[in-house]
N, C-alpha and C positions, 0 to 999 in steps of 0.2 A: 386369868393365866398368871404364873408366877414371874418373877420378873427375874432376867439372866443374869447371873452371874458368870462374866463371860473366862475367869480367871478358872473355873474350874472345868470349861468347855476346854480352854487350852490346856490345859494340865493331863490330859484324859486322850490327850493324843501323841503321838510321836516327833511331830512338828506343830510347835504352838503357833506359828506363820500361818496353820492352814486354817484356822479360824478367823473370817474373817468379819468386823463389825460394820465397814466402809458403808457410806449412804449407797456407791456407787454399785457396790458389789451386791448390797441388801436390793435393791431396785434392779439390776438387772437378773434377779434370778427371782423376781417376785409375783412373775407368768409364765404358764403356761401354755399349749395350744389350745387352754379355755378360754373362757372371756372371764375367769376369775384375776384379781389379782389382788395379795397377799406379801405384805411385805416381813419377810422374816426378820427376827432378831440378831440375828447372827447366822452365816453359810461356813460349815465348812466341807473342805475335802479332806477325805475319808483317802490313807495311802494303803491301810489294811486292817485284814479282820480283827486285828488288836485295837486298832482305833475305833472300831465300831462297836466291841464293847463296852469300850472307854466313854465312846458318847453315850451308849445306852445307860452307864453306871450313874453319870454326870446328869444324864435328863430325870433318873427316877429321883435322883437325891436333891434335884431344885423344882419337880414339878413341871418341867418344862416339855412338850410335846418334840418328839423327834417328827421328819417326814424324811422319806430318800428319795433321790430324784438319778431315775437313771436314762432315760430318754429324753422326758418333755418334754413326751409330746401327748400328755392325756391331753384327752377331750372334755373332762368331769372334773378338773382340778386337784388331782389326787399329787400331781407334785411342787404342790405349794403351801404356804405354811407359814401363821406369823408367830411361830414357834421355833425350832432349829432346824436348818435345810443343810441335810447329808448329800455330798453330791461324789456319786461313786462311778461317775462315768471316766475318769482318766484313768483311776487305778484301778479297775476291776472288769477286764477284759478278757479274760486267758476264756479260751474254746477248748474242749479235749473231747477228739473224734471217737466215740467209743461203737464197737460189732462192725465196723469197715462203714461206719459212718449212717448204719439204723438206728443209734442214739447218739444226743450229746450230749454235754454237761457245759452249760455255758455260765459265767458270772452277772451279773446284774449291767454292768457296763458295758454288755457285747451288743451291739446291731444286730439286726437281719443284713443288713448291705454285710458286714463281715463276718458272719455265721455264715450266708450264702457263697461270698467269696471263699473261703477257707473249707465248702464242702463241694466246690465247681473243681478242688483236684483231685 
């Protein structure tokens, strides 16, 4: 795997804060609800779809694997990575009730506890 250059992960987002390289931050987002564990390179949060192309531009240009992480709670390790961990649970929420609530359109970071709430009115 290619090695990060973490200056152009920051550069590619809106807030270069939200990249973070911390042991701290690397190791606790480095499991799952597998029994994998994967410590990434670098975690950041994602505030919006402009940052996520930014990271996508930034990963193909160093070789470096993205992964998103929006629950955590696979079983199979799909959101872990010792490559770049996109983590799009804070900022990517919105629910929009659509035909009086027989479809909906939720974002990556929405729950079932809050997609269930938000269709019990």
């Amino acid at each position: 795997m290619a090695s990060l250059d973490v200056s152009g992960f920051r550069a590619a987002v809106q807030d270069p804060a939200a990249v973070s390289i911390r042991a701290i931050d690397l190791h606790a987002n480095a499991h799952d609800a597998s029994h994998f564990l994967l410590i990434p390179q670098a975690v950041v949060t994602a505030e919006s779809a402009a940052d996520v192309g930014g990271l996508l531009r930034a990963s193909a240009a160093q070789g470096v694997p993205l992964t998103f992480r929006s629950g955590g709670t696979s079983l199979s390790g799909q959101a872990v990575t010792d490559g770049v961990l996109v983590d799009v649970r804070r900022n990517f929420r919105n629910i929009e009730v659509l035909d009086d609530g027989a479809r909906v359109r939720v974002q990556p970071g929405v729950t079932v506890r809050a997609l269930n709430a938000r269709l019990a009115r």
